[in-house]
C-alpha positions in Angstrom: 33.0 1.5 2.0 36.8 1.9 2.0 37.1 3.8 -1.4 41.1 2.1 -2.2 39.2 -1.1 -2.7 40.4 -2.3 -5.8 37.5 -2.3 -8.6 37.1 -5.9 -9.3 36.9 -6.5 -5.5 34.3 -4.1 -5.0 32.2 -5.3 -8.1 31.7 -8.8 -6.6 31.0 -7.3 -3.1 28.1 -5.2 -4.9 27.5 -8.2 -6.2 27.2 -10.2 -3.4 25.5 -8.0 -1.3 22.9 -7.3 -3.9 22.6 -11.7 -3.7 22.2 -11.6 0.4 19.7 -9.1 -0.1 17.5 -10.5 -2.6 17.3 -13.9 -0.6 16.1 -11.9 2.8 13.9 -10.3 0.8 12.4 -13.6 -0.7 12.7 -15.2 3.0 10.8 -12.9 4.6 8.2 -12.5 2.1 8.4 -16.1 2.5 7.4 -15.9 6.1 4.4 -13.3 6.1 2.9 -15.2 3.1 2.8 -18.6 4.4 2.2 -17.4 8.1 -1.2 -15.6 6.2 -2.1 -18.8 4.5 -1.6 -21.2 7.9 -4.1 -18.4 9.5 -6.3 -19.0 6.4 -6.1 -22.3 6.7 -6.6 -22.4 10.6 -10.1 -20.5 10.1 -11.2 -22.3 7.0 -11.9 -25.2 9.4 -11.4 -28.1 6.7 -9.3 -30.1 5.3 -4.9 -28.9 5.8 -3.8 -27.5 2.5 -1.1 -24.8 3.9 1.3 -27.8 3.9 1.8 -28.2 0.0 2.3 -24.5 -1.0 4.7 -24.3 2.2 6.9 -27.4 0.7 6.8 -26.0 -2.6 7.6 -22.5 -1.9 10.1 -24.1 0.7 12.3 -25.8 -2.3 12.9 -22.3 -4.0 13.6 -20.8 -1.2 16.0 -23.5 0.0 17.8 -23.4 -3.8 17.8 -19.5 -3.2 19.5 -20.3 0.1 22.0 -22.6 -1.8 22.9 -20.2 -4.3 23.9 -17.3 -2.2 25.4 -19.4 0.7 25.9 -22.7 -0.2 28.2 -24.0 -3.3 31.1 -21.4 -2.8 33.7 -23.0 -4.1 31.6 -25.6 -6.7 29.5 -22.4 -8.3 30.1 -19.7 -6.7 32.0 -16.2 -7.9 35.1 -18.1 -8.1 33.9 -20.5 -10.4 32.2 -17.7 -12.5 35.8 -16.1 -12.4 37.5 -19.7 -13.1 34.9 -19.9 -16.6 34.9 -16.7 -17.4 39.1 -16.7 -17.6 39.1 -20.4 -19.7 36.1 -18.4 -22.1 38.5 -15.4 -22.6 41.6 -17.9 -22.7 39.7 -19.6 -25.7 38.9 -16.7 -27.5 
């Protein structure tokens, strides 16, 4: 990493990066996990049950996907900065 990066700049790419990682992380375990369950399932032979923990397990992992991704702008590092400035301004 380019080592004239300015300090601040370089925190919230840490930061970010260390976010990005912990959602592949969580996807993938995401993936092997239900893909072991659906082959549980499969050779249980009765009724489908893989369906309910996939949904559930789903919804985190599509708020995880929000929160590093999605909502930029609305609640994203910038809007940390933006509250963390008016809580110092205040104070």
């Amino acid at each position: 990493m380019d080592e004239s990066m300015p300090n601040d700049l370089r925190d919230q790419a840490k930061r970010h990066v260390a976010r990005l990682r912990g959602f592949y992380a969580h996807a993938a375990v995401f993936v092997v996990v239900i893909l072991l369950l659906l082959l549980i399932d499969i050779s249980g032979g009765g009724r489908w049950w893989v369906q309910w923990p996939l949904m559930g397990w789903g919804i985190g992992l599509a708020a995880h996907a929000l929160y590093t991704f999605g909502l930029g702008g609305r609640f994203g590092a910038e809007w940390e900065e933006r509250k963390i400035r008016e809580w110092m301004d205040k104070h």
